[in-house]
Backbone atoms as SQL, in Angstrom:
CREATE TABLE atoms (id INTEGER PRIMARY KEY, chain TEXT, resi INTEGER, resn TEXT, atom TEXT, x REAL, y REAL, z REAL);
INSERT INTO atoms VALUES
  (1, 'A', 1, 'UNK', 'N', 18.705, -14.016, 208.682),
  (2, 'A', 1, 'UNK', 'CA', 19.165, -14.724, 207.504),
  (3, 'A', 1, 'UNK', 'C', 18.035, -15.603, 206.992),
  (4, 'A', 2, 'UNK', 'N', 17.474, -15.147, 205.690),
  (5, 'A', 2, 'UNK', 'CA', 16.576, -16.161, 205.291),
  (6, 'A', 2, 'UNK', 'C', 16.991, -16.889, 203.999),
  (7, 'A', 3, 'UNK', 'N', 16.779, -18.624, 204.291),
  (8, 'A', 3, 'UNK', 'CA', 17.381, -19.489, 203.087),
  (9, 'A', 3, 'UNK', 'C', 16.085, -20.300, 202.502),
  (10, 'A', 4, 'UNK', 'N', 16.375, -19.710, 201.219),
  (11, 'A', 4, 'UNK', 'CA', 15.160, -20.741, 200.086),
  (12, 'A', 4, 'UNK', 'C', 15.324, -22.280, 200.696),
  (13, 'A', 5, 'UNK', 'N', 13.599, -22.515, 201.199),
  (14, 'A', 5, 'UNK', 'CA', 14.346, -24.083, 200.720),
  (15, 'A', 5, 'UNK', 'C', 14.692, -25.028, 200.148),
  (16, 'A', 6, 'UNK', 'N', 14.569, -24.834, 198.694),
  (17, 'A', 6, 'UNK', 'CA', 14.640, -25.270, 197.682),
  (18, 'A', 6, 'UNK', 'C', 16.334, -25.677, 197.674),
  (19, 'A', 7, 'UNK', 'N', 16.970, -24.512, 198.223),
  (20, 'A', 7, 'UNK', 'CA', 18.588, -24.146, 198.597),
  (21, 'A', 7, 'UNK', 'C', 19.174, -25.608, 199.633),
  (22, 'A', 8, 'UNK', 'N', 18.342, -25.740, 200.734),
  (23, 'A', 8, 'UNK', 'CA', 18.621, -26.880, 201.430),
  (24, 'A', 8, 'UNK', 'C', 18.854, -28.174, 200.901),
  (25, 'A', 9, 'UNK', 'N', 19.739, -28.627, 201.902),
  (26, 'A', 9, 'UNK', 'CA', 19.853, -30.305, 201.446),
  (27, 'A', 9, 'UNK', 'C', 20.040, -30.696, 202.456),
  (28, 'A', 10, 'UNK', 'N', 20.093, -32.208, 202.233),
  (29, 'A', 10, 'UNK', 'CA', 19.592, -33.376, 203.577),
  (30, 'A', 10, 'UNK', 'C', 21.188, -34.403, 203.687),
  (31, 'A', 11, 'UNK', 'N', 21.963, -34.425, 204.872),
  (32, 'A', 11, 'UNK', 'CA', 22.634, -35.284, 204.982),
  (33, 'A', 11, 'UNK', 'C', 22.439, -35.982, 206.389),
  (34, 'A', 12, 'UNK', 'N', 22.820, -37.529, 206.024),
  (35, 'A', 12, 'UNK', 'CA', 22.819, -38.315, 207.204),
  (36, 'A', 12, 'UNK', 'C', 24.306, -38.678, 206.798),
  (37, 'A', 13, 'UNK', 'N', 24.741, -38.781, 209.149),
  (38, 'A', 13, 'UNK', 'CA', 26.129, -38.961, 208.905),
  (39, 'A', 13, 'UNK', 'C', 26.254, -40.095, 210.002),
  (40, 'A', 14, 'UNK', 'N', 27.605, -40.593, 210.111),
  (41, 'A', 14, 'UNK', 'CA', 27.278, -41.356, 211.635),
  (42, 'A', 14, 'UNK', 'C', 28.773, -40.533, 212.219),
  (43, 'A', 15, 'UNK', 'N', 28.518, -40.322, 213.523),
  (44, 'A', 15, 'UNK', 'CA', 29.356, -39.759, 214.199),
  (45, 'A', 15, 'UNK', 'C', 29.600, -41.418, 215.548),
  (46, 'A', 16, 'UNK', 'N', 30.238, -41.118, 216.419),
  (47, 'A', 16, 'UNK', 'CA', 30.748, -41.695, 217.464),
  (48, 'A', 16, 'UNK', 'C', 30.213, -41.093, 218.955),
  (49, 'A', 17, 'UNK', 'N', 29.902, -41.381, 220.079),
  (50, 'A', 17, 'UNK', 'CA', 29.744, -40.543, 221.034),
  (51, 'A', 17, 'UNK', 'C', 30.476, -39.828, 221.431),
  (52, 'A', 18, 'UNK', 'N', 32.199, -40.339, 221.565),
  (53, 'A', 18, 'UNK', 'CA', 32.746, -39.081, 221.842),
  (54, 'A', 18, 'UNK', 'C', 32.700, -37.870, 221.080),
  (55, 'A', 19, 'UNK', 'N', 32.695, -38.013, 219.485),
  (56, 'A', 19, 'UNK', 'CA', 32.907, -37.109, 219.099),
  (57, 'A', 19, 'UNK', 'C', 31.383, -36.316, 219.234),
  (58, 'A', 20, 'UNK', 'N', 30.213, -36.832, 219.452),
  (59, 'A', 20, 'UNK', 'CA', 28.537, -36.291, 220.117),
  (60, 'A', 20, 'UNK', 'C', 28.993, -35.262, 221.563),
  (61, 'A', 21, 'UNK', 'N', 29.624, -35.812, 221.977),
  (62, 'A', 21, 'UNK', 'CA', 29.953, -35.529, 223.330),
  (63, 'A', 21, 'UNK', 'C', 30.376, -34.044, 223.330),
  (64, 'A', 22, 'UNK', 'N', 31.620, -33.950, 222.647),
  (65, 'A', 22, 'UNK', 'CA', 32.536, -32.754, 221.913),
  (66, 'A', 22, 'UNK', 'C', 31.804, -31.795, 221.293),
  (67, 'A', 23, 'UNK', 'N', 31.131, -31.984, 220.694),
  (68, 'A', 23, 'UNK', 'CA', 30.486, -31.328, 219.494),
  (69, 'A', 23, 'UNK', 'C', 29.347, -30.469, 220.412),
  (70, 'A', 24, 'UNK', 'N', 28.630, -31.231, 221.097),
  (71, 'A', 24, 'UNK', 'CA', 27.719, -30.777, 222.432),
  (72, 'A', 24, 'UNK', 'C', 28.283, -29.780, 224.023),
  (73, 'A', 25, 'UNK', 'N', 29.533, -30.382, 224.064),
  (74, 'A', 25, 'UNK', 'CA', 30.170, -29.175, 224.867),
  (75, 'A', 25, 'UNK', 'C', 30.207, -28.155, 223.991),
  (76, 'A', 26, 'UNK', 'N', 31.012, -28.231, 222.766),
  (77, 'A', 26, 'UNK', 'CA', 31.633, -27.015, 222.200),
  (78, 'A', 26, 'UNK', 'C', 30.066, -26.120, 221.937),
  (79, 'A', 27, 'UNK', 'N', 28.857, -26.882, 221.851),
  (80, 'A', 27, 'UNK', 'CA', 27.936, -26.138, 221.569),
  (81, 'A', 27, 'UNK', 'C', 27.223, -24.803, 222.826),
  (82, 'A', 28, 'UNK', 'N', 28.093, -25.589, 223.928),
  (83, 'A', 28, 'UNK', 'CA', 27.768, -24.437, 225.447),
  (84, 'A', 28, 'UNK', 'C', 28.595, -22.895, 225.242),
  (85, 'A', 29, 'UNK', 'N', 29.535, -23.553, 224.017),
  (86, 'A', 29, 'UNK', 'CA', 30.439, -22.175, 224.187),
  (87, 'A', 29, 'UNK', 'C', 30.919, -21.598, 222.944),
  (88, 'A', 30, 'UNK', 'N', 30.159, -21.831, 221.572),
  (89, 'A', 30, 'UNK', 'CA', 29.747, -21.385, 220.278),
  (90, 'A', 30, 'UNK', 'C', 28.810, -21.419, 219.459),
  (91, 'A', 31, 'UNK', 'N', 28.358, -20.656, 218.928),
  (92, 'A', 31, 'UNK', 'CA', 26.930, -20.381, 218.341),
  (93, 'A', 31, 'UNK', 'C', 27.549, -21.134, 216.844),
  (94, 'A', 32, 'UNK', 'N', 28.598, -21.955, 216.613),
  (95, 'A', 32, 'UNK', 'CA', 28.587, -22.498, 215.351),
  (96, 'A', 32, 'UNK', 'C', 29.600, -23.962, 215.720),
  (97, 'A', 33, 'UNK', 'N', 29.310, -24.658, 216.559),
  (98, 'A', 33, 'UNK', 'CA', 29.645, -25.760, 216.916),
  (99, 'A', 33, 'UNK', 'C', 29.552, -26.706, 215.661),
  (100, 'A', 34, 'UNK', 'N', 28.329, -26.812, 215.887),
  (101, 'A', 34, 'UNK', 'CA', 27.553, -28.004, 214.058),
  (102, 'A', 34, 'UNK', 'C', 28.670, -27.479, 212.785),
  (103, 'A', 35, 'UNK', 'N', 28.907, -26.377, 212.844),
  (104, 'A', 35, 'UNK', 'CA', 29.347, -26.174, 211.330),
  (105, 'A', 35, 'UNK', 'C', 30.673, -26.476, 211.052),
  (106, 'A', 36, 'UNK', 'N', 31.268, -25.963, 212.809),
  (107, 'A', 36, 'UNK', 'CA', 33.108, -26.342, 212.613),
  (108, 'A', 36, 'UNK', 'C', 32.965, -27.471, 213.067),
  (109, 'A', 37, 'UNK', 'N', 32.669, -28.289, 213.683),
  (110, 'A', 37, 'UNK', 'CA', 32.975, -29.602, 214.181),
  (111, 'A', 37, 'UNK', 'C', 32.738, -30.314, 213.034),
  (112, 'A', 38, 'UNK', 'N', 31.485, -29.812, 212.116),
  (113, 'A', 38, 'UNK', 'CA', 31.113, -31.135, 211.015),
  (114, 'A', 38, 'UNK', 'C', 31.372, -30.904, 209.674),
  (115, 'A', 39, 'UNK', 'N', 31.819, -29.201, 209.631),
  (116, 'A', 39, 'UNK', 'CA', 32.667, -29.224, 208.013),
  (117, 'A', 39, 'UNK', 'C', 33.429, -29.706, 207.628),
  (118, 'A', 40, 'UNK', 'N', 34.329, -30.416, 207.887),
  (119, 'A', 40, 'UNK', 'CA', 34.911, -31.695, 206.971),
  (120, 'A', 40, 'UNK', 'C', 33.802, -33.125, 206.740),
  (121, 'A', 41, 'UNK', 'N', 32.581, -33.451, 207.252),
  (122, 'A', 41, 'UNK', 'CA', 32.218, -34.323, 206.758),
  (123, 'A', 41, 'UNK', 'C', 30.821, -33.562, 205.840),
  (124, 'A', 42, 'UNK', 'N', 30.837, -32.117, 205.070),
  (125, 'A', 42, 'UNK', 'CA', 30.059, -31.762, 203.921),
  (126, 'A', 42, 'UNK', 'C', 30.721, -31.089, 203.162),
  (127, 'A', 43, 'UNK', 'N', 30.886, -31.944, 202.470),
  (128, 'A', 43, 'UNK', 'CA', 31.665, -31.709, 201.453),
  (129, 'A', 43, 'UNK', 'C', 31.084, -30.783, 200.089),
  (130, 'A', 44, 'UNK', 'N', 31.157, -29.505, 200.009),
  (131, 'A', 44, 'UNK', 'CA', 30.662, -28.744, 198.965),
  (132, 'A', 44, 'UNK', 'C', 30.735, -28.756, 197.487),
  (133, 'A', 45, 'UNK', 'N', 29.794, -29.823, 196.878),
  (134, 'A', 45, 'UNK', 'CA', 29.520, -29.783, 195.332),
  (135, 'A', 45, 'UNK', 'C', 29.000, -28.546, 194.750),
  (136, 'A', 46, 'UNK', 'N', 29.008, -28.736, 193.376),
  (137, 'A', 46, 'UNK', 'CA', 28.119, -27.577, 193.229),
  (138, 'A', 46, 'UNK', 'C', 26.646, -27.978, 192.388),
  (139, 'A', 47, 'UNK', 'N', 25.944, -27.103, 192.833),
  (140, 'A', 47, 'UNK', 'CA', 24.524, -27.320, 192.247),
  (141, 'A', 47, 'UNK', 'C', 24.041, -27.474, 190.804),
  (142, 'A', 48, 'UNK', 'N', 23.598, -28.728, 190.434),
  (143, 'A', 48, 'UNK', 'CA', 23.119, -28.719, 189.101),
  (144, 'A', 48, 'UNK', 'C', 21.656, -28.254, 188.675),
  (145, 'A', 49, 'UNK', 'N', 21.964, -27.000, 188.418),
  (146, 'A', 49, 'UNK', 'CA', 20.515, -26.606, 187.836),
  (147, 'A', 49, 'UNK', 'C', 19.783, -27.030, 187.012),
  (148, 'A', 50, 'UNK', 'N', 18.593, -27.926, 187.263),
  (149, 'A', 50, 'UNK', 'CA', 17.742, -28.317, 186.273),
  (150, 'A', 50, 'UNK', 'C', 16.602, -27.555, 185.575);
């Protein structure tokens, strides 16, 4: 899978340790931990093309 990076964007979030904790097990036993654990905090706009 290759992504422009122009396509990328940058978020900072603050999480809690437990939920670090969670997110880091679930990562021993899914190749998409980051995405389900943290899709509710990216919230999908859509892109304004300039």
């Amino acid at each position: 899978m290759q992504v422009d990076i122009n396509d990328l964007e940058e978020f900072q979030i603050t999480i809690s340790k437990a939920e670090l904790i969670s997110i880091l097990r679930a990562s021993l036993v899914s190749s998409s931990a980051l995405t389900d654990g943290l899709s509710n905090l990216l919230v999908k706009k859509p892109k304004i093309e300039t």
